[in-house]
PLY file of the C-alpha trace (Angstrom):
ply
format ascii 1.0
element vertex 128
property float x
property float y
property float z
element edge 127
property int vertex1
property int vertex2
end_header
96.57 -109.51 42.91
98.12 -106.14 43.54
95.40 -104.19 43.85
93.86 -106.30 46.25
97.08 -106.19 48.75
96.80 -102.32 48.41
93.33 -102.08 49.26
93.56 -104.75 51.95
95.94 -102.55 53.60
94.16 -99.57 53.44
91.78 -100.73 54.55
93.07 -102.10 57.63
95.33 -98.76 57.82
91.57 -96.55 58.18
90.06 -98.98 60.54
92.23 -99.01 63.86
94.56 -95.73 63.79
98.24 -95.97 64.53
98.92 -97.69 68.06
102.57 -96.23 68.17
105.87 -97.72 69.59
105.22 -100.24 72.83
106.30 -98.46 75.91
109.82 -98.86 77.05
110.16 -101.70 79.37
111.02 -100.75 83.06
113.90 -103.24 83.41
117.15 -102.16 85.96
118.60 -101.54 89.76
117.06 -98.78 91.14
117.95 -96.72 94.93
115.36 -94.00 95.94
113.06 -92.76 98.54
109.61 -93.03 99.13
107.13 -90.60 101.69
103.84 -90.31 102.78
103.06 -86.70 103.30
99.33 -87.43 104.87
101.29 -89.83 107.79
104.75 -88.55 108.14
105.79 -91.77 107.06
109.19 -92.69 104.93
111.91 -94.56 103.90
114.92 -95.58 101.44
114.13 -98.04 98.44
117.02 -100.56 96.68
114.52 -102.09 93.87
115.66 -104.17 91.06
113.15 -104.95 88.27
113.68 -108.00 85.96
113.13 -108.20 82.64
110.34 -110.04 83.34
108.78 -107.57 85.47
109.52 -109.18 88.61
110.08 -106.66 91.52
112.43 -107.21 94.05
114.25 -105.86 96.85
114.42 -104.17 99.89
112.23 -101.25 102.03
113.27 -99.30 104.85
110.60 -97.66 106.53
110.69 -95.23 109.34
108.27 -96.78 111.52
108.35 -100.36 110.47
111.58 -101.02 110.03
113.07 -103.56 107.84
111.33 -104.88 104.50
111.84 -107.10 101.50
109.29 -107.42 98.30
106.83 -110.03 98.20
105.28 -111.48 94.45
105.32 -107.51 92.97
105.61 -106.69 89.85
106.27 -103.51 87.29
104.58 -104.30 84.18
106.01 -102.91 80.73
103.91 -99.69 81.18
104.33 -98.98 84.31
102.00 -100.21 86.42
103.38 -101.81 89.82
102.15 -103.47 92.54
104.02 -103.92 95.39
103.50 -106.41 98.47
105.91 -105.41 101.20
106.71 -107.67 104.15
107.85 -106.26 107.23
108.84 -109.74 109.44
110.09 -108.09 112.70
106.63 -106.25 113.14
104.58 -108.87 110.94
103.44 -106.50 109.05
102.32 -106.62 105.12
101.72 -103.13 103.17
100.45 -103.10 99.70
100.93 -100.14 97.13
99.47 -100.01 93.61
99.55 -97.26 90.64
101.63 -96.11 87.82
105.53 -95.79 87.64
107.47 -93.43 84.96
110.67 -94.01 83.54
112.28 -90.95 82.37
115.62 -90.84 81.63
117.20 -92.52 84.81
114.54 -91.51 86.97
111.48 -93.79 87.95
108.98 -91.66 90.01
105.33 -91.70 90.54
102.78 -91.46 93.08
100.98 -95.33 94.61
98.63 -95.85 96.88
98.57 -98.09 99.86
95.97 -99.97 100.98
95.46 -98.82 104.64
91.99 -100.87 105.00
89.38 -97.89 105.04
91.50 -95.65 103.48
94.15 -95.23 100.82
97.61 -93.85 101.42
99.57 -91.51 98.99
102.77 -92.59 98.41
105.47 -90.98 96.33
108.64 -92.83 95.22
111.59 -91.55 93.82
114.39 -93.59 92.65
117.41 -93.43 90.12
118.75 -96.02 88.01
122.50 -97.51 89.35
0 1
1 2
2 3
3 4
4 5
5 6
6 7
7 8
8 9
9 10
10 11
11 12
12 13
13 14
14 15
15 16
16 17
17 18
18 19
19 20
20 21
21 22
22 23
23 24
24 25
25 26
26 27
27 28
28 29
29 30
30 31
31 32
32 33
33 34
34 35
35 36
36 37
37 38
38 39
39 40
40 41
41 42
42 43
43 44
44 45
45 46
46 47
47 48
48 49
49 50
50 51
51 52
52 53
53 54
54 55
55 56
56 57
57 58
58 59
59 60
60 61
61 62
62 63
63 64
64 65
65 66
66 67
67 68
68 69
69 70
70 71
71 72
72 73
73 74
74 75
75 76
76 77
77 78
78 79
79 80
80 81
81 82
82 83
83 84
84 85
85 86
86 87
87 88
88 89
89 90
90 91
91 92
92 93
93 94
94 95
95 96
96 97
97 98
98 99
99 100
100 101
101 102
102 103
103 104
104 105
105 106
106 107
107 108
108 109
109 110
110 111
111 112
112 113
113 114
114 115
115 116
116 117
117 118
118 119
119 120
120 121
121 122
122 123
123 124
124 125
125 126
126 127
């Protein structure tokens, strides 16, 4: 019966490869900055992600104004997308990509969805 266990868990040990340590959730309040260096466009950021990965909060943007988070999300790893209302202008933008926690820092570069083209946008915020 022993040797079976053993070579049952070699075997399984040669087959896949180590997958490591799940990422780190995203999970916390976070005040930052965002900027679009192709439009001139940018703003302030007061985020709070959920343990859930629920995305909330507000948006200020130069041009737009005003803004609060509509169903947007930051998944364990990192990937967000973002769905930002703008009511005074009745505007929606939409940004996608990858965020990085590091340390207190959550940074990364999405892209909006501008119709025909796609947007650049960095964020930069810090954990309160």
């Amino acid at each position: 019966m022993l040797v079976c266990f053993v070579g049952a868990t070699l075997a399984g040990c040669a087959g896949g490869g180590t997958a490591g340590p799940p990422p780190v959730p995203i999970v916390g309040h976070f005040l930052g900055t965002w900027d679009q260096p192709f439009t001139g466009d940018h703003g302030t950021l007061d985020w709070t992600v959920s343990s859930t990965g629920d995305l909330t909060g507000t948006v200020i943007d130069t041009q737009d104004g005003s803004g609060v988070m509509d169903e947007s999300t930051v998944l364990r790893a990192g990937s967000c997308s973002a769905q930002l209302l703008f009511p005074e202008k009745q505007i929606i933008k939409k940004w996608s990509g990858r965020l990085t926690l590091s340390g207190n820092a959550l940074t990364g570069t999405l892209a909006q969805d501008g119709g025909d083209i796609t947007i650049p946008t960095n964020v930069t915020l810090q954990a309160e």
